[in-house]
C-alpha positions as CSV (number, residue, x, y, z in Angstrom):
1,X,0.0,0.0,0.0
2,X,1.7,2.8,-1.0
3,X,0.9,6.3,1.0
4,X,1.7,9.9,-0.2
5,X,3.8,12.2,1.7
6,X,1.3,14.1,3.2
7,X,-0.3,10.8,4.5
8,X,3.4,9.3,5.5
9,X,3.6,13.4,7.7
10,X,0.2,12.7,9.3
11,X,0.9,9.2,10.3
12,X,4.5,10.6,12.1
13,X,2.6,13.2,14.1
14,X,0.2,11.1,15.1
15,X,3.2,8.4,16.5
16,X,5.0,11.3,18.2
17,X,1.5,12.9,19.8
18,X,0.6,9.5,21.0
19,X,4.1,8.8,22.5
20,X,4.2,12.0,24.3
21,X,0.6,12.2,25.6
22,X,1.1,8.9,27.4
23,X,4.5,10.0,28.2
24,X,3.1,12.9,29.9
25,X,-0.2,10.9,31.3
26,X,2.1,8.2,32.6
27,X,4.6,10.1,34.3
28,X,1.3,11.8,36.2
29,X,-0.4,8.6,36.9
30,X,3.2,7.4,38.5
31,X,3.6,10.7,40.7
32,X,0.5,10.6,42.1
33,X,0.3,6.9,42.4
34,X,4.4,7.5,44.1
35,X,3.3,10.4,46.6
36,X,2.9,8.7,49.8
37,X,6.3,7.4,49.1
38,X,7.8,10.6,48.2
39,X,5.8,13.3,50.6
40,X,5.3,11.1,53.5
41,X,8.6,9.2,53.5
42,X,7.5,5.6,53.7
43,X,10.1,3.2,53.9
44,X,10.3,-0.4,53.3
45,X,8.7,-2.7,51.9
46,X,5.3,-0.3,51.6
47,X,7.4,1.9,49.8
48,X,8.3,-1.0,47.2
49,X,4.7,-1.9,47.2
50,X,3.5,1.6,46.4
51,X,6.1,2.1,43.9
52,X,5.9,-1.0,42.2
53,X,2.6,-0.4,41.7
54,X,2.7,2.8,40.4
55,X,5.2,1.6,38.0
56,X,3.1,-1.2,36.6
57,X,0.1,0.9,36.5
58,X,2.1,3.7,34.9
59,X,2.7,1.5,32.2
60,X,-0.5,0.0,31.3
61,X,-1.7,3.8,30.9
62,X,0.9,4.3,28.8
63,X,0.0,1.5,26.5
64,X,-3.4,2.4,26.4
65,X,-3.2,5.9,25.6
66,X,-0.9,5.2,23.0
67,X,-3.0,2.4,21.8
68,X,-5.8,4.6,22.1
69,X,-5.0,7.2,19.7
70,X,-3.2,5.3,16.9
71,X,-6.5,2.8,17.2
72,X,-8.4,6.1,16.9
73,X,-6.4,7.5,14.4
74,X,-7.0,4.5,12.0
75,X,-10.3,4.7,12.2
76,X,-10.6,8.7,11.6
77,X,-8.2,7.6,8.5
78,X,-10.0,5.1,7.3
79,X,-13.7,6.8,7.3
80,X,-12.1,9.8,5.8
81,X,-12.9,11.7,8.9
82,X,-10.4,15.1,9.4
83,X,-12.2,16.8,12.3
84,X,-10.9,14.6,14.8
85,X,-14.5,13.2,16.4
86,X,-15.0,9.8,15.8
């Protein structure tokens, strides 16, 4: 399948907005998930827990955003849709 260059430009902002947006979402999630740990100073093995979990959680919002907006961007692509609703 053979795309023009404006399609090939579209498809590469799309990539780079998705990677940042769940950049950005994910690194939120994990500070807010983290901030017992960080503003109360809890040590151990609560600590681990808390920031495991962030981590792990962190990183399924990360694949879902991304996943979310390629997934979405297909299917605006596909129906011809340029608006962005959809």
């Amino acid at each position: 399948m053979a795309h023009d260059q404006a399609e090939r430009d579209a498809i590469t902002v799309e990539i780079g907005y998705a990677v940042v947006s769940a950049a950005l979402l994910a690194g939120a999630v994990w500070l807010v998930l983290a901030s017992p740990v960080l503003l109360f100073g809890v040590e151990g093995s609560a600590a681990r827990a808390v920031a495991g979990t962030a981590t792990v959680l962190a990183a399924a919002v990360l694949l879902c955003r991304i996943v979310g907006v390629l997934w979405g961007f297909d299917t605006r692509r596909r129906t011809g849709r340029r608006d962005g609703a959809g």
